[in-house]
N, C-alpha and C positions, 0 to 999 in steps of 0.2 A: 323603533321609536326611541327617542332621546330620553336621557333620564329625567332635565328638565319637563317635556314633554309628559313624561308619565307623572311626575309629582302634579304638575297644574290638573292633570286628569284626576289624580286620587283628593286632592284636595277641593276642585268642582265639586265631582261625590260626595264629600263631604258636606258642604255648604249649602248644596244646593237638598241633599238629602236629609238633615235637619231642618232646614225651612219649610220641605215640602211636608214633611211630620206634623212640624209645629204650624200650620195653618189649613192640614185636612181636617174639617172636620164634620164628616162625611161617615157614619158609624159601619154603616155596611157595606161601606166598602175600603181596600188599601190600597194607597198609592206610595209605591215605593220608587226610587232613582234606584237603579238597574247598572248602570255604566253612562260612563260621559266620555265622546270623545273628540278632545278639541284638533283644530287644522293646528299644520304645523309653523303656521304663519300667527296665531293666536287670536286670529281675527275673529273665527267661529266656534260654536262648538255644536255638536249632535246633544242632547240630554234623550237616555232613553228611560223611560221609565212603564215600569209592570202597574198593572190596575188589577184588584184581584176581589168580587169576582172579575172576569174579563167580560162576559157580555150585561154588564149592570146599565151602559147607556151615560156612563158618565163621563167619558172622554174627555166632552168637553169642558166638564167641571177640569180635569187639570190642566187642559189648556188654557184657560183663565188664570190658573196660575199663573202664568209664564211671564207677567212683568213682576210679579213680587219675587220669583225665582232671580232675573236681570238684577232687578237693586240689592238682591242681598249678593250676588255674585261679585257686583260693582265696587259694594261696601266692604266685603271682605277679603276680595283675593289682591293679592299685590302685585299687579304685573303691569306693563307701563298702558297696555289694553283690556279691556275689559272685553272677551269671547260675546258675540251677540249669541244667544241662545236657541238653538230650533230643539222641539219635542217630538220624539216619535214615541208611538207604543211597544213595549217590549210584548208580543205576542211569544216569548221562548214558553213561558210555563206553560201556557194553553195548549202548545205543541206538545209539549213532552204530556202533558195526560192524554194527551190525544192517541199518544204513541203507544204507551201505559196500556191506554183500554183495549187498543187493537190487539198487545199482545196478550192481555190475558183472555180475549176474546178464544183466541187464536189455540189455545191451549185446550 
């Protein structure tokens, strides 16, 4: 991956990770940006983001997000495109207690 390439990524992260802060607000539950990873064309980017609990049922509360996510991306990043934005769910953490339980099960 190019350095440009990783800067527009860390800075996604950024923008898009404080918006989604400052407009959850949803008490029992977190939604955080996880990683963003744009195409090398700039045309698109993946936004993955963790929901925490995971099975709260709210998914698609931050998929509603996803145009106030777009304008503030639009509004802030400087590049001669603006990434159209997809959401996936970061299920990493869920796995990793998953992993967690079995091995102290296991013990």
């Amino acid at each position: 991956m190019g350095e440009r390439l990783e800067k527009v990524n860390a800075t996604l992260l950024s923008i898009l990770g404080t918006t989604l802060r400052g407009s959850w607000i949803i008490p029992e539950a977190l939604a955080t940006v996880t990683t963003v990873r744009v195409a090398p064309d700039l045309r698109t980017a993946v936004v993955w983001v963790s929901l925490l609990p995971h099975d709260t049922g709210l998914w698609p509360e931050v998929v509603s997000k996803l145009p106030e996510l777009q304008r503030a991306a639009a509004h802030r990043l400087q590049t001669k495109h603006t990434p159209k934005l997809s959401l996936k769910q970061d299920t990493g953490g869920v796995h990793a207690q998953h992993i967690d339980r079995l091995l102290r099960e296991s013990r």
